[in-house]
N, C-alpha and C positions, 0 to 999 in steps of 0.2 A: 293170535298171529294171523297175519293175512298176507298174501302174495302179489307181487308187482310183475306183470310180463314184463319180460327184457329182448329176447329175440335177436342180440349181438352176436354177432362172429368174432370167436376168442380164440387164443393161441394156449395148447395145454402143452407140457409132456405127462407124456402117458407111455405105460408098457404093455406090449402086446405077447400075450405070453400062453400056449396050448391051447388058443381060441377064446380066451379072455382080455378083456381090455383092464388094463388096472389106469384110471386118471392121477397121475400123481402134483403136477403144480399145473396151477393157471394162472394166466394174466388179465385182468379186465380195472378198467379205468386206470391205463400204466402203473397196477399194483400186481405182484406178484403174493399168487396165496396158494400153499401148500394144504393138499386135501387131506385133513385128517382122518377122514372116514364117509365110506360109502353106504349110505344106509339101505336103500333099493337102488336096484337094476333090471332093467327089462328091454325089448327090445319091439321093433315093429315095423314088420316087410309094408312097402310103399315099392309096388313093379319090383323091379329086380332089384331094387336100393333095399338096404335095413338101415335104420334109423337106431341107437342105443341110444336108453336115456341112463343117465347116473341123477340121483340125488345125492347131494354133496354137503359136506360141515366142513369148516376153513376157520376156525380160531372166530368162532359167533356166526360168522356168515353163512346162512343157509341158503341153498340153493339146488336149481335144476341142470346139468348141463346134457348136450346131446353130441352124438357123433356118426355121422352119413358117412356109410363107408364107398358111396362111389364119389362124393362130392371132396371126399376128403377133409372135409370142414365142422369145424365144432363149434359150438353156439350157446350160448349160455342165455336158457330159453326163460327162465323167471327165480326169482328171490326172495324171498321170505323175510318179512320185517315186523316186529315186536309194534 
């Protein structure tokens, strides 16, 4: 497997829940994909911003996505392809 950077700005919902992000669906290339499962999570202070990355599975589709919680914005930063 090898990975493609992507670095798109995507639209997820997600739930915010006891200082947990849980990403539940996203859209990227007008397709909606339901996250099956998170496999890592980790996080990373840039100045007063944190940056959360999720690793994500979607029915095959592997991938990285991110979310700036002063930008507000989520990104789906690169993808995984057989």
């Amino acid at each position: 497997m090898t990975y493609s950077v992507v670095n798109e700005k995507i639209n997820v919902l997600a739930v915010f829940k006891n200082g947990t992000i849980f990403p539940y669906v996203f859209s990227w290339q007008e397709r909606k994909r339901k996250v099956n499962k998170v496999n890592l999570r980790y996080q990373e202070r840039i100045g007063s911003a944190i940056n959360y990355y999720f690793a994500i599975e979607s029915d095959g589709f592997i991938g990285k996505i991110k979310y700036n919680n002063e930008s507000m914005i989520w990104t789906l930063e690169e993808i995984w392809v057989e």
